[in-house]
C-alpha positions in Angstrom: 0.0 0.0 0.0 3.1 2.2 1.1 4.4 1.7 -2.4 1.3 2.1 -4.2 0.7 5.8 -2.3 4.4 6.5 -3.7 3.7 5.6 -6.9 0.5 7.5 -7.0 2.2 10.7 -5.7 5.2 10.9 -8.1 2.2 10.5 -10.7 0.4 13.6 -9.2 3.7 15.4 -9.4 4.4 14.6 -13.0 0.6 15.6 -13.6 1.3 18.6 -12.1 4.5 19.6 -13.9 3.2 18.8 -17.2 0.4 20.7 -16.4 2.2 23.7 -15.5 4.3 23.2 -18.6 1.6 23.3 -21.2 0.0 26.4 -20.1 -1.5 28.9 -22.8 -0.7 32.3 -21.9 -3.0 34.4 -23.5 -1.5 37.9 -24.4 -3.0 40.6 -25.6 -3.0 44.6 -26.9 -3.9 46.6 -29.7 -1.5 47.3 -32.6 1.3 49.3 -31.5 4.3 48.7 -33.6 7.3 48.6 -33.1 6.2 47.4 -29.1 3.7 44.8 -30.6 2.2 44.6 -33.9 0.1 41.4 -36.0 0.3 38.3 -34.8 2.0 35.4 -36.8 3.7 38.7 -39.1 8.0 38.6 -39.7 7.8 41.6 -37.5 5.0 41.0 -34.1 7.1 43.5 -32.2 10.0 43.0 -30.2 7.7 42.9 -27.2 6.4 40.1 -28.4 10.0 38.4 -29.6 11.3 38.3 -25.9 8.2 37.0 -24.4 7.8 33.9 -27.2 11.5 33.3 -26.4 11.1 33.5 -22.6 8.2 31.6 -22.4 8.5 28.8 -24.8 11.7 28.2 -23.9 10.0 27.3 -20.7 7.7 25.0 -21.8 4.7 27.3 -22.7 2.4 27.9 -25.2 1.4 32.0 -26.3 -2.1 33.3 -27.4 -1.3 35.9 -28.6 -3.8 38.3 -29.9 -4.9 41.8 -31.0 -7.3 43.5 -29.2 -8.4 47.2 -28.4 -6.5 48.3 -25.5 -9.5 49.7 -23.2 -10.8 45.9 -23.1 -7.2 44.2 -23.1 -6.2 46.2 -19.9 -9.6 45.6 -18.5 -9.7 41.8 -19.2 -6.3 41.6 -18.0 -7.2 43.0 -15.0 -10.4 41.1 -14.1 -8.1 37.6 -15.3 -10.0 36.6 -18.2 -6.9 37.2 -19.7 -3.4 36.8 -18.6 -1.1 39.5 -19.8 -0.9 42.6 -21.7 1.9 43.9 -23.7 2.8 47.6 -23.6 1.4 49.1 -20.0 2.6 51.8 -17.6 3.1 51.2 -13.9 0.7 54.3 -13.8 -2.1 52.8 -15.6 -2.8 49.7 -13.9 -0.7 48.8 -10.5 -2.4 46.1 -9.3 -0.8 44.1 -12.8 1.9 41.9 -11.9 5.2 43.3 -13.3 8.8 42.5 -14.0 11.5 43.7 -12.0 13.0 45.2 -15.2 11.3 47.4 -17.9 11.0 46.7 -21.6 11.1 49.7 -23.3 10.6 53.2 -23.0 7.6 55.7 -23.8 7.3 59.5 -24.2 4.8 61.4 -26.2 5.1 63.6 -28.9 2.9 65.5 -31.1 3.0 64.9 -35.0 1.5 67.1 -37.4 2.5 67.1 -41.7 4.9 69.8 -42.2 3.9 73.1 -40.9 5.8 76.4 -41.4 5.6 78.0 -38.1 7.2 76.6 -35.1 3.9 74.9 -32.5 5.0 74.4 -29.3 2.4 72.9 -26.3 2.0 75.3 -23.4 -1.0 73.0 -22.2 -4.2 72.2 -23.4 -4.6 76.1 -24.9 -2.1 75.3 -27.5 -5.1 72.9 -29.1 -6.8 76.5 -30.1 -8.4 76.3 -33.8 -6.3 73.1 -34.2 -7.8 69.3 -33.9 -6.3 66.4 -32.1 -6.6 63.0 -32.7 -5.9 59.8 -30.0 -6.7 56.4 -29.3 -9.8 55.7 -26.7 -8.9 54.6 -23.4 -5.0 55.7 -23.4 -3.5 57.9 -20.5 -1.6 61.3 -22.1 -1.6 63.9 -19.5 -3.8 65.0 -16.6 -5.0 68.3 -18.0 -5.0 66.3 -21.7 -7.3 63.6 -20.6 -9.5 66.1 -19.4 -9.6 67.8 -22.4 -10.3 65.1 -24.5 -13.0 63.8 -22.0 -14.6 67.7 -22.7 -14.3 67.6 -26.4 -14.6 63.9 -27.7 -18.0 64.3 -29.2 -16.7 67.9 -31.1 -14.2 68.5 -33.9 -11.4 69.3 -31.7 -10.9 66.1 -31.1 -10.6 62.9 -32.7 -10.9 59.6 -31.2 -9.5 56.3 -32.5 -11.4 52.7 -31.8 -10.6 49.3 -32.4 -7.0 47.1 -33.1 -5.8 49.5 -35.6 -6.1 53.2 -34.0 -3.1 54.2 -35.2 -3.3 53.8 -38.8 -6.9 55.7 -38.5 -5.5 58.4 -37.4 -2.2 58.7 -39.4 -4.9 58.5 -42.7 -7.0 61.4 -41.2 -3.7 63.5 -40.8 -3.0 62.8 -44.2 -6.3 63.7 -45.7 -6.4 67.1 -43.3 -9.1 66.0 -41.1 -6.9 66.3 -37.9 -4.2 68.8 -37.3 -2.3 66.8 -34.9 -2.1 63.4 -33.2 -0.4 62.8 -30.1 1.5 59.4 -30.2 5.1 57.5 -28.6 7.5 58.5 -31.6 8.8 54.9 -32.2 5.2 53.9 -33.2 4.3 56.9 -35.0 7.7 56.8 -36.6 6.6 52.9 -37.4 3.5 52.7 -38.7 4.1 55.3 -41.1 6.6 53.2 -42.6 4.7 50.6 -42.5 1.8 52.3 -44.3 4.4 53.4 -46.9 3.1 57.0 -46.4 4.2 59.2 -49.1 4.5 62.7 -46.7 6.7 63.5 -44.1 5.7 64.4 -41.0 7.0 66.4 -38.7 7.4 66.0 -34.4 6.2 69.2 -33.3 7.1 68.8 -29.6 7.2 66.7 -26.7 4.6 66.5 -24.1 7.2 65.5 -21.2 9.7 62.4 -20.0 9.7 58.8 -21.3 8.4 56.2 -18.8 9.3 52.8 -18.2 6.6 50.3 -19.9 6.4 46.5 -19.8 4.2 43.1 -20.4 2.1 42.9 -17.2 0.1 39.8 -15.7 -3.1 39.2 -14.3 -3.1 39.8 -10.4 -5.7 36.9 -10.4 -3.2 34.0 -12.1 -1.4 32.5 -9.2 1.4 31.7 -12.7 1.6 35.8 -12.7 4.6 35.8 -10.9 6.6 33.3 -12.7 5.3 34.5 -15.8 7.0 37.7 -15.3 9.9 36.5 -13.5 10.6 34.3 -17.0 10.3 37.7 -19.0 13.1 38.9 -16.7 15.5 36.4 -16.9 15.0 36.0 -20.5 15.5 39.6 -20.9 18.7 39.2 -18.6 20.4 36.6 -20.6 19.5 38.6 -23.9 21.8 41.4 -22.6 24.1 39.3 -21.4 24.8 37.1 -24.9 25.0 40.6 -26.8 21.6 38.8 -28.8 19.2 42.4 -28.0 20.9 44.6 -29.7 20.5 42.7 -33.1 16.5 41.7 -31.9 16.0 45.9 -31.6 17.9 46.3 -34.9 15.0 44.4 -36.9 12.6 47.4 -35.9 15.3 49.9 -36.0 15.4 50.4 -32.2 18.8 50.6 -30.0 18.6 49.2 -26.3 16.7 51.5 -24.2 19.5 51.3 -21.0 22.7 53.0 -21.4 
């Protein structure tokens, strides 16, 4: 009987390992290249490169999928899904995070090429001029508010769905918008990526890059070592000189100096 409870333990344990091995982590964000970008494409985002490495090399499988960010951050949140890729410290603390960040994030504000020199003194700047963002993202205090105030006027545009970005870079194009506020690595991105025939032009910045990562579900009791893989993978990419060709493919250098 001794034996047999043995056997039957180490057989639970095995269970169990396996088990934990062949989770599904389901990621998800909308389209924000160079961070994250289509799933299954050459390019998914470098985001996206560092956690497939880190986590399949662990045994796991990604879901990765595209999805608009109000609903990704709030799913994430609630642990109907279990991480998100691209999220400040700010916007959602109770997200399990890794002890090191994956990138960087300012705003800027991009406009096609004007011929006076617009610089933003807060929200007054936006006089006689239109704005365009993406629902649900955090810019400034007095911004937010601004755009709250004005969403459902011309002053300001606001961008839905997996593919916000693009929207708006084809309204700025066509003259609808006068500016859109956006991190200048994906701006700088997906223009290229649309092939866009006009050059635009960074007006200003609205103030100093933060730190942004992939956060986990507070709900997942895996959270933690989801994140701690993301760390050490990210550790061992530094270490092997293999990031700084990874960041090259999107025509990024590493974020720490």
């Amino acid at each position: 009987m001794a034996l047999l409870n043995k056997i039957l333990t180490a057989a639970c344990l095995v269970a169990a390992t396996t088990s934990a091995v062949a989770d599904t982590i389901s990621l998800r964000a909308d389209s924000w290249y160079p961070y994250n970008a289509t799933p299954g494409a050459n390019k998914a985002g470098y985001m996206i490169d560092i956690a497939t490495q880190a986590w399949k090399e662990a045994g796991h499988k990604i879901d990765y999928q595209l999805m608009d960010w109000d609903a990704s951050l709030a799913n994430t949140q609630s642990g109907e899904i279990d991480c998100v890729v691209g999220v400040l410290k700010s916007e959602a603390p109770n997200l399990i995070f890794p002890k090191q960040n994956m990138g960087l994030s300012d705003i800027a504000f991009f406009a096609k090429s004007f011929k006076y020199n617009w610089k933003f003194n807060g929200v007054s700047s936006f006089k006689n001029m239109s704005i365009g963002v993406v629902e649900d993202y955090n810019y400034s205090d007095d911004i937010d508010v601004y755009v709250a105030k004005n969403s459902k006027t011309d002053m300001v545009h606001v961008a839905k769905g997996e593919h916000p970005l693009s929207d708006l870079i084809n309204l700025l194009e066509q003259g609808k918008i006068d500016l859109v506020l956006e991190n200048p690595a994906v701006f700088k991105g997906q223009a290229r990526k649309m092939k866009s025939r006009l050059k635009f032009e960074k007006m200003d910045s609205l103030g100093d890059a933060e730190s942004i990562y992939i956060a986990c579900s507070a709900k997942n009791k895996h959270s933690k070592d989801y994140v701690r893989l993301i760390d050490k993978k990210l550790k061992s990419l530094r270490k092997t000189n293999q990031l700084k060709p990874l960041l090259r493919r999107y025509g990024l250098r590493d974020w720490q100096k």
